[in-house]
NUMI-38818 format. One record per atom (N, C-alpha, C): atom name; x, y, z; residue number from 0. Coordinates in nm, 3 decimals. Layout:
<site atom="CA" x="X" y="Y" z="Z" seq="NUM"/>
...
END
This chain:
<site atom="N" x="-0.514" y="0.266" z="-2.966" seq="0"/>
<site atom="CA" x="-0.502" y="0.190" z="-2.844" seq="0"/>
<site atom="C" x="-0.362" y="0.198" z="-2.786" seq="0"/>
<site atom="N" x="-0.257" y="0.213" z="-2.877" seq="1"/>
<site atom="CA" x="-0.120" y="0.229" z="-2.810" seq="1"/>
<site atom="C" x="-0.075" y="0.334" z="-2.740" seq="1"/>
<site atom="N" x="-0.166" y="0.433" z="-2.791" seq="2"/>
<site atom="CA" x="-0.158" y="0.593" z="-2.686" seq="2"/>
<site atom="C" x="-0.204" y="0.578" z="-2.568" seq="2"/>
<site atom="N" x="-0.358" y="0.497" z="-2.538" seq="3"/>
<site atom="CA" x="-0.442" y="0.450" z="-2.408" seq="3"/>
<site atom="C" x="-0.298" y="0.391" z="-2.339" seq="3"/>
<site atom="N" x="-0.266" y="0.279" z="-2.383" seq="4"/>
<site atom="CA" x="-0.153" y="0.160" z="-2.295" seq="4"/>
<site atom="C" x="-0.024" y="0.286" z="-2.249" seq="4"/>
<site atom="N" x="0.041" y="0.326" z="-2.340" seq="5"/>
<site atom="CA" x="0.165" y="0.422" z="-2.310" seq="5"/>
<site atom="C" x="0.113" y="0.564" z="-2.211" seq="5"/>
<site atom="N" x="-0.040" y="0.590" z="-2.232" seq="6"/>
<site atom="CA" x="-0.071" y="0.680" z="-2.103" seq="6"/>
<site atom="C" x="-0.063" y="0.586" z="-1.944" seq="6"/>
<site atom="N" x="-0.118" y="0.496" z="-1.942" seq="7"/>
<site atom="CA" x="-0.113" y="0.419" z="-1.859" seq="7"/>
<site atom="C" x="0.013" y="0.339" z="-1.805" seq="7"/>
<site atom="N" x="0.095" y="0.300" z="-1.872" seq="8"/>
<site atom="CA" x="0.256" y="0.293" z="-1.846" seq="8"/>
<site atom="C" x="0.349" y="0.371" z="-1.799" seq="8"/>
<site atom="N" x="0.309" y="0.533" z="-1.868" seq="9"/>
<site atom="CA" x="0.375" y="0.617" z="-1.814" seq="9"/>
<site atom="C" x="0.363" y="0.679" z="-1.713" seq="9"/>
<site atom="N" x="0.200" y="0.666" z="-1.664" seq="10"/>
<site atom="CA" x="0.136" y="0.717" z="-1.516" seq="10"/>
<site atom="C" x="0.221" y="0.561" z="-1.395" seq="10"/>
<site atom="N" x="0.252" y="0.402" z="-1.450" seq="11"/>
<site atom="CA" x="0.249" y="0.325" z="-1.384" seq="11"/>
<site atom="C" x="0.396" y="0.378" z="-1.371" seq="11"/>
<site atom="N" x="0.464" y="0.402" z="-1.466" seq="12"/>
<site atom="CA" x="0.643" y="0.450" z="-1.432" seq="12"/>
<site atom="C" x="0.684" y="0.548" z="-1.350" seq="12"/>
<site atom="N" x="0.523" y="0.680" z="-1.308" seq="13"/>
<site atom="CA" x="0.596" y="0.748" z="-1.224" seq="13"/>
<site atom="C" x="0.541" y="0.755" z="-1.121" seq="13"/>
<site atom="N" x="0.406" y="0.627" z="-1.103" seq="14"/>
<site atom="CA" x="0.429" y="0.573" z="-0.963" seq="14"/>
<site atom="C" x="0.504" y="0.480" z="-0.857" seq="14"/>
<site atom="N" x="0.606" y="0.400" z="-0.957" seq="15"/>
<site atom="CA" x="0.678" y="0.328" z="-0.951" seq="15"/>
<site atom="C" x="0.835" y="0.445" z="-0.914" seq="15"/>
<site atom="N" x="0.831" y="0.554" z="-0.951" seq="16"/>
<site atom="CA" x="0.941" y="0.636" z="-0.944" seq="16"/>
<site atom="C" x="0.884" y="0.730" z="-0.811" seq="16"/>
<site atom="N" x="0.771" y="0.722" z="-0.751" seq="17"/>
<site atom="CA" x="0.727" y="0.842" z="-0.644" seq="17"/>
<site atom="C" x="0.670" y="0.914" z="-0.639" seq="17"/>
<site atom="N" x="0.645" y="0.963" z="-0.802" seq="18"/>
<site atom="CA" x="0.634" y="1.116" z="-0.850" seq="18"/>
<site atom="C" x="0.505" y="1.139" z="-0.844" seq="18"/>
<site atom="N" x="0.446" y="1.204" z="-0.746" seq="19"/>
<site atom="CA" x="0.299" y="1.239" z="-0.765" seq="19"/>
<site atom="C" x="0.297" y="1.388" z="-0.898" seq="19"/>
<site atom="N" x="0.353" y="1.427" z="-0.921" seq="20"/>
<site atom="CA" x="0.366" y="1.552" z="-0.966" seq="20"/>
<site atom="C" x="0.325" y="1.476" z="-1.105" seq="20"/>
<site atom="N" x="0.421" y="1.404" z="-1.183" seq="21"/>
<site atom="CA" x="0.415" y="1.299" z="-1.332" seq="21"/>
<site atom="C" x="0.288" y="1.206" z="-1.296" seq="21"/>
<site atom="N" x="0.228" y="1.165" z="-1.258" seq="22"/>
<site atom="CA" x="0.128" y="1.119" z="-1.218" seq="22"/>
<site atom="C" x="0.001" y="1.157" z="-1.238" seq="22"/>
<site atom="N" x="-0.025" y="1.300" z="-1.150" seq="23"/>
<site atom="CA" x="-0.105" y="1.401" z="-1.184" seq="23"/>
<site atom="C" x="-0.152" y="1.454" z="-1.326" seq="23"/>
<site atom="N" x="0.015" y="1.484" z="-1.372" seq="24"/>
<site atom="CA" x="0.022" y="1.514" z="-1.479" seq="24"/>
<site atom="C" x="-0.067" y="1.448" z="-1.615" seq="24"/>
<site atom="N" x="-0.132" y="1.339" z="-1.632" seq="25"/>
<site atom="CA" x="-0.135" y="1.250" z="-1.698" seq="25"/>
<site atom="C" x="-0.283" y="1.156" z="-1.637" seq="25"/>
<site atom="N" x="-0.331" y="1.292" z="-1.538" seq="26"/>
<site atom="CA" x="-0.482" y="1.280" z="-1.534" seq="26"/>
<site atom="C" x="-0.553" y="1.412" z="-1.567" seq="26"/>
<site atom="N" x="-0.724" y="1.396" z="-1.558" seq="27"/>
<site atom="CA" x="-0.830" y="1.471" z="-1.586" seq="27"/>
<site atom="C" x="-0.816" y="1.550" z="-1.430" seq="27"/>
<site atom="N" x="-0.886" y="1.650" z="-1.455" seq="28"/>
<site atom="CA" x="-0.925" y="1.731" z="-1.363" seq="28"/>
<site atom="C" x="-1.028" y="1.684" z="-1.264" seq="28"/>
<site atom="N" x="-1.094" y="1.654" z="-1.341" seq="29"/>
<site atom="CA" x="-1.201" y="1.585" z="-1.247" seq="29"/>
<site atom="C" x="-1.197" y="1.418" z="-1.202" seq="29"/>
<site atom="N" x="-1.070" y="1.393" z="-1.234" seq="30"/>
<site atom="CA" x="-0.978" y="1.201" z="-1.219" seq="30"/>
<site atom="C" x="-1.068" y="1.168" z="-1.119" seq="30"/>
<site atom="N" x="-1.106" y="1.039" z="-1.096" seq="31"/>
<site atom="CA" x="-1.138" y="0.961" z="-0.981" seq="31"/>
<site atom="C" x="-1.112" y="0.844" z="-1.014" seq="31"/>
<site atom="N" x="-1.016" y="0.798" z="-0.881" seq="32"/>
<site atom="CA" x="-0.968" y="0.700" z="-0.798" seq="32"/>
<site atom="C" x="-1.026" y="0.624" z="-0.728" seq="32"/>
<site atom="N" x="-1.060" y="0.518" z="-0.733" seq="33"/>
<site atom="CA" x="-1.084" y="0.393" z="-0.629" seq="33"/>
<site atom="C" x="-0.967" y="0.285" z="-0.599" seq="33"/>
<site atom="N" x="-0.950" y="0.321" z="-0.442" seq="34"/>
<site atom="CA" x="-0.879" y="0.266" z="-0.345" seq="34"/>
<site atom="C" x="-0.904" y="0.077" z="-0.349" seq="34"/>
<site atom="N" x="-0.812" y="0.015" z="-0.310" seq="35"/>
<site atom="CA" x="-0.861" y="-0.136" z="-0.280" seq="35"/>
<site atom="C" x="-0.903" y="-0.122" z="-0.147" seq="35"/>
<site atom="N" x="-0.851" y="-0.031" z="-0.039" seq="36"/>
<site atom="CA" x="-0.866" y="-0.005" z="0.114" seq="36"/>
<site atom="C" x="-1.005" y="0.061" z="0.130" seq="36"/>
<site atom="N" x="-1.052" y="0.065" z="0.199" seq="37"/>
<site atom="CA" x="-1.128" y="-0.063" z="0.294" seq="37"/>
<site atom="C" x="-1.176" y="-0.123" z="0.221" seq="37"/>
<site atom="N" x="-1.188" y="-0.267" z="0.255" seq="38"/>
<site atom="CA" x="-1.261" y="-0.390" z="0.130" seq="38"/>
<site atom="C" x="-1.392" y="-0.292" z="0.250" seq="38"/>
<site atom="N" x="-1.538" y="-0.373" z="0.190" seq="39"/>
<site atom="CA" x="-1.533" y="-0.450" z="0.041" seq="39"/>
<site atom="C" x="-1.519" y="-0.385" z="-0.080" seq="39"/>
<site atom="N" x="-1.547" y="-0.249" z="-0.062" seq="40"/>
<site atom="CA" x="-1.521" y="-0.163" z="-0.156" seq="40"/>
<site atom="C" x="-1.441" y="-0.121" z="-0.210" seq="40"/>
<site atom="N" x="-1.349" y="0.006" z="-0.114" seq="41"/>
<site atom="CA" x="-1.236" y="0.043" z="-0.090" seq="41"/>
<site atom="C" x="-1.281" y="0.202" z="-0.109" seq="41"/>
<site atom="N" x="-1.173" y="0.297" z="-0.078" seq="42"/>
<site atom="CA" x="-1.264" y="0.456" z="-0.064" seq="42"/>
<site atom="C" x="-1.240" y="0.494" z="-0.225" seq="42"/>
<site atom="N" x="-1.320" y="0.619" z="-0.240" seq="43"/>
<site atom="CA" x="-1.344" y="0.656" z="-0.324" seq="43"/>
<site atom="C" x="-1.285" y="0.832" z="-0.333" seq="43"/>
<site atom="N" x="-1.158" y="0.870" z="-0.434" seq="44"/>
<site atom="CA" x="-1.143" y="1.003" z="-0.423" seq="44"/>
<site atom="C" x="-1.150" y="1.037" z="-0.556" seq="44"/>
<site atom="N" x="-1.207" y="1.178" z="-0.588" seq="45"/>
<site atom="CA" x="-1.259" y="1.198" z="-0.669" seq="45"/>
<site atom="C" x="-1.206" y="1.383" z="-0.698" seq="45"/>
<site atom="N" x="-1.170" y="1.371" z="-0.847" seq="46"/>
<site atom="CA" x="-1.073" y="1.561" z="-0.837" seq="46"/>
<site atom="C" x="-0.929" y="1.554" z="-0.796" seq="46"/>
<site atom="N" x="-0.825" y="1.593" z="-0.896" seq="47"/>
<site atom="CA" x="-0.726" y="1.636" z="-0.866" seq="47"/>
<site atom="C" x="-0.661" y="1.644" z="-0.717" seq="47"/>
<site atom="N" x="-0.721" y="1.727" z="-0.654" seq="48"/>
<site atom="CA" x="-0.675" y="1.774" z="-0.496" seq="48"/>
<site atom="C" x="-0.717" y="1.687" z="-0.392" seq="48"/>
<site atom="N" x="-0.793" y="1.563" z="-0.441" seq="49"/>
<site atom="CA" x="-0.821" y="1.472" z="-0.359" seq="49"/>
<site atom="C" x="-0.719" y="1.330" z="-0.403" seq="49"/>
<site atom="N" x="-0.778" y="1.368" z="-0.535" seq="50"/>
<site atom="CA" x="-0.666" y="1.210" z="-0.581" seq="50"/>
<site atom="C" x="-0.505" y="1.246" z="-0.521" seq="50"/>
<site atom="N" x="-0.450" y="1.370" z="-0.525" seq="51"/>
<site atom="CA" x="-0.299" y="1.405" z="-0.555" seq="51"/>
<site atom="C" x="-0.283" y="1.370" z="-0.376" seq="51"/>
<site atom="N" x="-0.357" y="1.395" z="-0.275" seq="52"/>
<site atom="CA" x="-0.377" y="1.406" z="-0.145" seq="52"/>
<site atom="C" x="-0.328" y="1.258" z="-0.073" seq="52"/>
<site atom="N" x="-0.419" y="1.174" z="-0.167" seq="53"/>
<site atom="CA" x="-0.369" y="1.024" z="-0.186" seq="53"/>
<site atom="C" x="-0.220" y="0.948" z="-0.191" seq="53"/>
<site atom="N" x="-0.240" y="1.028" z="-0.295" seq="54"/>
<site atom="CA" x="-0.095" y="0.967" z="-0.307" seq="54"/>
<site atom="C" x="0.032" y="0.998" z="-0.242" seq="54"/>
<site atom="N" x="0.017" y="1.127" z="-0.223" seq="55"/>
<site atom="CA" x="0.114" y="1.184" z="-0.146" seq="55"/>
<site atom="C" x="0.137" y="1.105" z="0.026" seq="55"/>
<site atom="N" x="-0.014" y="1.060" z="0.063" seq="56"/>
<site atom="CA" x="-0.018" y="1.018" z="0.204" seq="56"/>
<site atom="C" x="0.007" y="0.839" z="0.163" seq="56"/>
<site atom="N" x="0.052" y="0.811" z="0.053" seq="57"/>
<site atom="CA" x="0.049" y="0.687" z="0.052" seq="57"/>
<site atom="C" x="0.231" y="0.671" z="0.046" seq="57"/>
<site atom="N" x="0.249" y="0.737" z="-0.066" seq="58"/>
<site atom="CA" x="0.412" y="0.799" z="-0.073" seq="58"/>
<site atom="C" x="0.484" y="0.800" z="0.085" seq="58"/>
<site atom="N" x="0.438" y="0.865" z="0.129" seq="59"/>
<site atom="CA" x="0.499" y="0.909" z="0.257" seq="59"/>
<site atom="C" x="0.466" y="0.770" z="0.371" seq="59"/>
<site atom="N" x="0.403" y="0.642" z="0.343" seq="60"/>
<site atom="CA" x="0.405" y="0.537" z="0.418" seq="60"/>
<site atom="C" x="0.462" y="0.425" z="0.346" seq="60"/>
<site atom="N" x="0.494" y="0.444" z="0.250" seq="61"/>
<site atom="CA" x="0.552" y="0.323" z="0.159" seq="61"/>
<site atom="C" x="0.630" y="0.386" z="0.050" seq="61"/>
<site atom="N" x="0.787" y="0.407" z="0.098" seq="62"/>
<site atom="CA" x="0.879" y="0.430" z="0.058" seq="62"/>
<site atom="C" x="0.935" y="0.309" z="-0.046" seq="62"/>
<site atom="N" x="0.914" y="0.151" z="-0.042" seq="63"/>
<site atom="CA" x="0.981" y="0.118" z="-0.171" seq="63"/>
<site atom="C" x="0.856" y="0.028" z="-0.228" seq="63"/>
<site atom="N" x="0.753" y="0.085" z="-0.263" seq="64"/>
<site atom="CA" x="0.670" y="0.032" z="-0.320" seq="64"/>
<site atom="C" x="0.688" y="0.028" z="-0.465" seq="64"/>
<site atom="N" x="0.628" y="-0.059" z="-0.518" seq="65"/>
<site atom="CA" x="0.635" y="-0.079" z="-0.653" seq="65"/>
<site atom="C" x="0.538" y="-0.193" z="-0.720" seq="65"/>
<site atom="N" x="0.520" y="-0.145" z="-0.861" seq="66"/>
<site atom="CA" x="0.352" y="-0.231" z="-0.947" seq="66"/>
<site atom="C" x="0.460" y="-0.267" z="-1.023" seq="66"/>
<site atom="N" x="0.443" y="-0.469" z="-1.050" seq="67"/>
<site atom="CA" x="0.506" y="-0.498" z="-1.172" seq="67"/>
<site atom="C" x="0.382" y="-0.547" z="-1.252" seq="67"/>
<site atom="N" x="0.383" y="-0.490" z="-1.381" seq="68"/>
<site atom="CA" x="0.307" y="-0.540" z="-1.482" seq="68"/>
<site atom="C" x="0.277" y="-0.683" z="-1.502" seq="68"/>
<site atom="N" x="0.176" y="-0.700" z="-1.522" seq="69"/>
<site atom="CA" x="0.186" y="-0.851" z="-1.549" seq="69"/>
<site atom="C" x="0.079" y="-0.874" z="-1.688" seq="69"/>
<site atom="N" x="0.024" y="-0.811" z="-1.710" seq="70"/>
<site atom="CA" x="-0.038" y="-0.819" z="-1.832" seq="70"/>
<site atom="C" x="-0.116" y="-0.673" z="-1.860" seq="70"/>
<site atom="N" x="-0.116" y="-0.578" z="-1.974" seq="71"/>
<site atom="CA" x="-0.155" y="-0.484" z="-2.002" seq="71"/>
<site atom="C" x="-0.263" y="-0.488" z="-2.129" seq="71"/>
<site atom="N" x="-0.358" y="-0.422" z="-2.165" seq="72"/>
<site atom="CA" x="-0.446" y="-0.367" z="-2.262" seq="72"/>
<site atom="C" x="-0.504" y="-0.292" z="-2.294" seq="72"/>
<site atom="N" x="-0.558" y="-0.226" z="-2.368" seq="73"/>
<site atom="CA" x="-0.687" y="-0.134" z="-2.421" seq="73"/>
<site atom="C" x="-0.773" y="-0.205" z="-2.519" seq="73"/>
<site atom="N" x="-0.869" y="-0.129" z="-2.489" seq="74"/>
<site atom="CA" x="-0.978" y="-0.117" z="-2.616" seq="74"/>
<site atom="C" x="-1.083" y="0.028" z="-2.599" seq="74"/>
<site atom="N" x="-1.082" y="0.132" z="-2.737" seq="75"/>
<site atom="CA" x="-1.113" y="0.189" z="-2.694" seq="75"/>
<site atom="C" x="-1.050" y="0.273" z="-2.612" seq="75"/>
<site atom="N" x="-1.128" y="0.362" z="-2.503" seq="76"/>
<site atom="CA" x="-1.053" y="0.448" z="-2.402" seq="76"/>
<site atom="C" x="-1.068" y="0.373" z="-2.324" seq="76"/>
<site atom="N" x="-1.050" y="0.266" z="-2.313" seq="77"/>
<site atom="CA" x="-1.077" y="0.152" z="-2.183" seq="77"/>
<site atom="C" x="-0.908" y="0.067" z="-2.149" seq="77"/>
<site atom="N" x="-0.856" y="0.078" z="-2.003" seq="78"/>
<site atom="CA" x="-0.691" y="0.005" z="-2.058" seq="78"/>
<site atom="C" x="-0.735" y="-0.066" z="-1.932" seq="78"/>
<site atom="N" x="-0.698" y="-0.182" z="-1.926" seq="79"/>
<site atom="CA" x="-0.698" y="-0.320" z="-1.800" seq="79"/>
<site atom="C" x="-0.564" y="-0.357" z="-1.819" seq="79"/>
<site atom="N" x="-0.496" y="-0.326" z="-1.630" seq="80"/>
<site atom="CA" x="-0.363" y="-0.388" z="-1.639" seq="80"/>
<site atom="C" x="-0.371" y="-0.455" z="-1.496" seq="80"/>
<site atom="N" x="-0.290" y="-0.571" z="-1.524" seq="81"/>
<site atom="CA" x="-0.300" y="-0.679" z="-1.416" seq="81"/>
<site atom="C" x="-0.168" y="-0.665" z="-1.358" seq="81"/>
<site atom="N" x="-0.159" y="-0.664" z="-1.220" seq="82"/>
<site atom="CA" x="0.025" y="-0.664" z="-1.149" seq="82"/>
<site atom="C" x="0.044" y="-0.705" z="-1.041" seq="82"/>
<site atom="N" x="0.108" y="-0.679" z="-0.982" seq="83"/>
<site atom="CA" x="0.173" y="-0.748" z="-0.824" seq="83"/>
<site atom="C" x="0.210" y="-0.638" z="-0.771" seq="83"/>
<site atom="N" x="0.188" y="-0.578" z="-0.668" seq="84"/>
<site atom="CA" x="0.240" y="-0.484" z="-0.620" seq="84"/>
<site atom="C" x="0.319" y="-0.554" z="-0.508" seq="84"/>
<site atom="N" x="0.460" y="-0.475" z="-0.518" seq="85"/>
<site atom="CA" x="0.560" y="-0.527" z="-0.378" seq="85"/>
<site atom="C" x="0.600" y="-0.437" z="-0.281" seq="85"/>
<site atom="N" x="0.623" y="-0.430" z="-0.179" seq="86"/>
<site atom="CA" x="0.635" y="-0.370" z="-0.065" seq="86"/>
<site atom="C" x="0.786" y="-0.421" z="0.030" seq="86"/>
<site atom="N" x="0.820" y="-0.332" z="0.109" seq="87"/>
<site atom="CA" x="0.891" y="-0.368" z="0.228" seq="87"/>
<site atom="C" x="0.843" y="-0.314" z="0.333" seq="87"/>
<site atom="N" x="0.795" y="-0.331" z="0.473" seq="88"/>
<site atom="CA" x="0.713" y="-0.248" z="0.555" seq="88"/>
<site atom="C" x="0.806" y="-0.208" z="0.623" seq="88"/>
<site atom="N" x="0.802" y="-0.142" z="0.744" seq="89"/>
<site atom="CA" x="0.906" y="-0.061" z="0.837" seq="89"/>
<site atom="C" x="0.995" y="-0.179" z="0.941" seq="89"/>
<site atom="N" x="0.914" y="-0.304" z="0.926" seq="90"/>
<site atom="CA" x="1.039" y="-0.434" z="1.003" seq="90"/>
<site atom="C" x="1.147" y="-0.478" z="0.897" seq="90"/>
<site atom="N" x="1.110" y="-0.452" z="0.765" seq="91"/>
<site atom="CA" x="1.207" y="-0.497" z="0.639" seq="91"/>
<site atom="C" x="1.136" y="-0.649" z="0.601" seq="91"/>
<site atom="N" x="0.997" y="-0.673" z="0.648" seq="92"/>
<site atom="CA" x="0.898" y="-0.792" z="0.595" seq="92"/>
<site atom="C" x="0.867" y="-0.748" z="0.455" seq="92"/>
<site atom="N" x="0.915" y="-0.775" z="0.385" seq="93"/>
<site atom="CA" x="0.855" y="-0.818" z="0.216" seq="93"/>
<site atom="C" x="0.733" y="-0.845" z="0.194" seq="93"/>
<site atom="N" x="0.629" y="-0.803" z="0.113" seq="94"/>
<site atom="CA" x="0.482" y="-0.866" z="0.090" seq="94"/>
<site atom="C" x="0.470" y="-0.790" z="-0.072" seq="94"/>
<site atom="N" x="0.336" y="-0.859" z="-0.092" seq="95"/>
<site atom="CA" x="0.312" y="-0.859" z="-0.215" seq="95"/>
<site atom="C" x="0.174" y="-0.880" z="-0.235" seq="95"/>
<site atom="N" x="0.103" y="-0.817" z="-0.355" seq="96"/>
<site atom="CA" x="-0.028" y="-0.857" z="-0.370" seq="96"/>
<site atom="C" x="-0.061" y="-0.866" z="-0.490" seq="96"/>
<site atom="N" x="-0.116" y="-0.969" z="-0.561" seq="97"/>
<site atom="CA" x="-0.151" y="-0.905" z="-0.729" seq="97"/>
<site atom="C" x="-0.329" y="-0.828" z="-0.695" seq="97"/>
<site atom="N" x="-0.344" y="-0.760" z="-0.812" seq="98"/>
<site atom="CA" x="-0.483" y="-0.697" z="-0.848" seq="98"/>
<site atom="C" x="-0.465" y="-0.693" z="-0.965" seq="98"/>
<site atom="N" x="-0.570" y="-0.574" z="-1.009" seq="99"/>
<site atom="CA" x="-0.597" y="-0.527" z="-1.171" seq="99"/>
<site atom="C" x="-0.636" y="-0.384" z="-1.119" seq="99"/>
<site atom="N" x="-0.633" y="-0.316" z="-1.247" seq="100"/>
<site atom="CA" x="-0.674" y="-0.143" z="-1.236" seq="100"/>
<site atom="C" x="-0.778" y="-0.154" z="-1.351" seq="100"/>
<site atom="N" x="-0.871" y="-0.064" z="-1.371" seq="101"/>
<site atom="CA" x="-0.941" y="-0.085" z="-1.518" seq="101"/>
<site atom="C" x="-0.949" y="0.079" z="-1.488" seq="101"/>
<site atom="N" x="-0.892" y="0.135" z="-1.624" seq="102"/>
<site atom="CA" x="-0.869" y="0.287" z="-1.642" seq="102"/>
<site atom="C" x="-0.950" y="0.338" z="-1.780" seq="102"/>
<site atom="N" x="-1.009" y="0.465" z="-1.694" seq="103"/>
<site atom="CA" x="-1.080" y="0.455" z="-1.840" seq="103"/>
<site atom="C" x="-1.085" y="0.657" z="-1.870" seq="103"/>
<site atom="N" x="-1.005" y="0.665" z="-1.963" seq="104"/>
<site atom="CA" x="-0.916" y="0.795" z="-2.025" seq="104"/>
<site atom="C" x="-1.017" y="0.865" z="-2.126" seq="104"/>
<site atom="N" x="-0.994" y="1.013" z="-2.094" seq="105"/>
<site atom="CA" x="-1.083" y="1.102" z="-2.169" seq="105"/>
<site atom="C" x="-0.961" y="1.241" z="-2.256" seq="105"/>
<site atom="N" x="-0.992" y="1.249" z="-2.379" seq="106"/>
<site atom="CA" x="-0.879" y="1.331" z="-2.414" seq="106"/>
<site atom="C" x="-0.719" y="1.314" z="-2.398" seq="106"/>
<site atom="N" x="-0.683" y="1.202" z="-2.392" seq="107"/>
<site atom="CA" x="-0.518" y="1.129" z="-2.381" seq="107"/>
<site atom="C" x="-0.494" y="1.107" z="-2.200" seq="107"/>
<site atom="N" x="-0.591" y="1.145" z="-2.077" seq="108"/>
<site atom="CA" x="-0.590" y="1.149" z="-1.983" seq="108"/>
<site atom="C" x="-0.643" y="1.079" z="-1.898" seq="108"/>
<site atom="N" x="-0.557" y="1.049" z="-1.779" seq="109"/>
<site atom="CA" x="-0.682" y="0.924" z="-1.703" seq="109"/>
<site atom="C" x="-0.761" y="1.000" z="-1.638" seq="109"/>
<site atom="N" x="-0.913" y="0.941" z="-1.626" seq="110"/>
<site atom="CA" x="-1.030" y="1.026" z="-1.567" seq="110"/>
<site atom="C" x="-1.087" y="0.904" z="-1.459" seq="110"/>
<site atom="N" x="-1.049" y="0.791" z="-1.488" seq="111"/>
<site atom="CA" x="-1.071" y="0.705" z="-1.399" seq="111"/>
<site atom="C" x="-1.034" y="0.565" z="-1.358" seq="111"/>
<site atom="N" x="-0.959" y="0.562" z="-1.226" seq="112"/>
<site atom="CA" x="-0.866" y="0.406" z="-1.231" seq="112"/>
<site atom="C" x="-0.941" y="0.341" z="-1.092" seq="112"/>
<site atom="N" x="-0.959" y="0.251" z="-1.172" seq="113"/>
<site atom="CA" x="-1.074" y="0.172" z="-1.056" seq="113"/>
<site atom="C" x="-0.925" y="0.042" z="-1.070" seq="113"/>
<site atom="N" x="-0.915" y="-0.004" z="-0.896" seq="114"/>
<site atom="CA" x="-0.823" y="-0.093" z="-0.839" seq="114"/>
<site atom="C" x="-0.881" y="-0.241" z="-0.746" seq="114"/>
<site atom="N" x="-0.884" y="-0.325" z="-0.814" seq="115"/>
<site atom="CA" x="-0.908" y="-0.426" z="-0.726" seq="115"/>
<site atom="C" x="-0.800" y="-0.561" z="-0.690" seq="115"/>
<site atom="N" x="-0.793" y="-0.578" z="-0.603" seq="116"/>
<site atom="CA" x="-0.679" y="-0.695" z="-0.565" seq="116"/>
<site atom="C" x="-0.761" y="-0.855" z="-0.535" seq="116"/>
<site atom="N" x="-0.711" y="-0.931" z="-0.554" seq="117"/>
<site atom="CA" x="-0.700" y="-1.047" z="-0.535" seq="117"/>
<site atom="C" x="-0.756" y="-1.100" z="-0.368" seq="117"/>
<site atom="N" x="-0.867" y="-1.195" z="-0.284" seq="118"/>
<site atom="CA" x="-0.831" y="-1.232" z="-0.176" seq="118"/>
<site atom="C" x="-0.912" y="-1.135" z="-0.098" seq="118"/>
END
């Protein structure tokens, strides 16, 4: 279980650092992502070249974003981490949101991070 949590820490450290590249790194090929955007659902990308597409277009609108942990776990290939994500938007307004991710890893890799927020 400590390999599940430290895959998942280390994917949360280099989204917290920008890095779609370390990010990537530290998923499945076939990864799929679920968005909190658009409720009620939120979208759904699915494969490398879709997930990496993501992030990059998310990167490029939210320059000091950042996930603080607020409670982490595994069981299994199963890891649930709870956080706050913080923001500054382009007026310099501060916001914040908590959610949870529930990630669920195949071969030391994430294959799937499902995201839901709070509200």
């Amino acid at each position: 279980m400590t390999d599940v949590v430290n895959v998942v820490t280390r994917f949360n450290n280099a989204l917290n650092a920008g890095d779609v590249a370390a990010m990537m790194q530290l998923t499945t090929e076939d990864t799929v992502f679920e968005n909190t955007d658009p409720p009620p659902d939120g979208a759904r990308y699915a494969g490398q070249p879709a997930v990496r597409a993501f992030w990059e277009r998310f990167f490029s609108g939210a320059a000091s974003a950042h996930i603080d942990v607020e409670e982490i776990f595994a069981c299994g290939d199963r890891c649930t981490m709870r956080w706050t994500y913080r923001w500054t938007d382009h007026h310099g307004q501060a916001g914040h949101i908590r959610g949870v991710d529930v990630y669920r890893l195949r071969d030391g890799l994430i294959a799937e991070k499902l995201s839901y927020v709070k509200g």
